[in-house]
N, C-alpha and C positions, 0 to 999 in steps of 0.2 A: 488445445487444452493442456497441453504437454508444458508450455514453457508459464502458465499459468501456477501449475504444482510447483515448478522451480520459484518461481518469482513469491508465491507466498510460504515457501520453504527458506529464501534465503532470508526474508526478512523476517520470518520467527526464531530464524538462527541467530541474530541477533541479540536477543535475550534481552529486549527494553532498550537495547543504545537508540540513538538517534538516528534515524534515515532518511533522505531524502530523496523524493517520489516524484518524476515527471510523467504525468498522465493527460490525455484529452477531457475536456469536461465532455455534457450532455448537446451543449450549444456547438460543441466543436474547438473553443479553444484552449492552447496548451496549458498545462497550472503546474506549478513547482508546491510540492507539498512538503514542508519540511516536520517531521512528528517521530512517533515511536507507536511501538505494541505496547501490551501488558500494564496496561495504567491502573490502577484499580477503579472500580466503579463503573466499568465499560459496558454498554447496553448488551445484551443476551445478543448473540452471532447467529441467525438461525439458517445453519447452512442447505436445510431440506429446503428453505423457499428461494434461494440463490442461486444454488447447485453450487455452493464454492470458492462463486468466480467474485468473490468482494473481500479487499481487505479493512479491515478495521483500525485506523489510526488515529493516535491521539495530537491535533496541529496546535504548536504553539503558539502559530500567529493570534488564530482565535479562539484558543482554549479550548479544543470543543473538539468530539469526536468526526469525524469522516469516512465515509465507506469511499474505497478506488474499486474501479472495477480492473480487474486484473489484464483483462482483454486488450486496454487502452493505457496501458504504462508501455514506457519508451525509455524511460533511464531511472535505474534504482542505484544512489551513493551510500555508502555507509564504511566508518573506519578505513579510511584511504582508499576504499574501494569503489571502482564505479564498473555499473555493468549495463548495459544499451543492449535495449532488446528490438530486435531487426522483425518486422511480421511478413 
């Protein structure tokens, strides 16, 4: 849960830039998400039915919001930075 706080800590640290998200889908395979936080119009976040573990991103490819679940990301880029999370 620990590196879950981190990973939706660094990308609200962000403050709307651009990041990009590799996480597992539901079927199992990998998906490169490239989007941001803070869009306006963003569906309500209701963290009591989650506990959390879902971030909220807005993907450019198809305009449209996306929940990751935090649990299943493996590599967050943003501003020259990239950080690879080991489970």
């Amino acid at each position: 849960m620990k590196a879950n706080i981190c990973i939706d800590t660094l990308v609200k640290a962000s403050k709307g830039r651009f990041v990009t998200v590799t996480f597992k889908t539901k079927s199992g395979r990998t998906r490169i998400l490239n989007g941001r936080i803070g869009v306006g119009g963003a569906p309500a976040r209701k963290d009591t039915k989650t506990g959390g573990k879902y971030l909220l991103l807005w993907e450019v490819k198809t305009r449209g919001y996306r929940r990751v679940n935090l649990a299943t990301v493996s590599r967050i880029a943003m501003e020259k930075t990239e950080l690879f999370v080991s489970k």
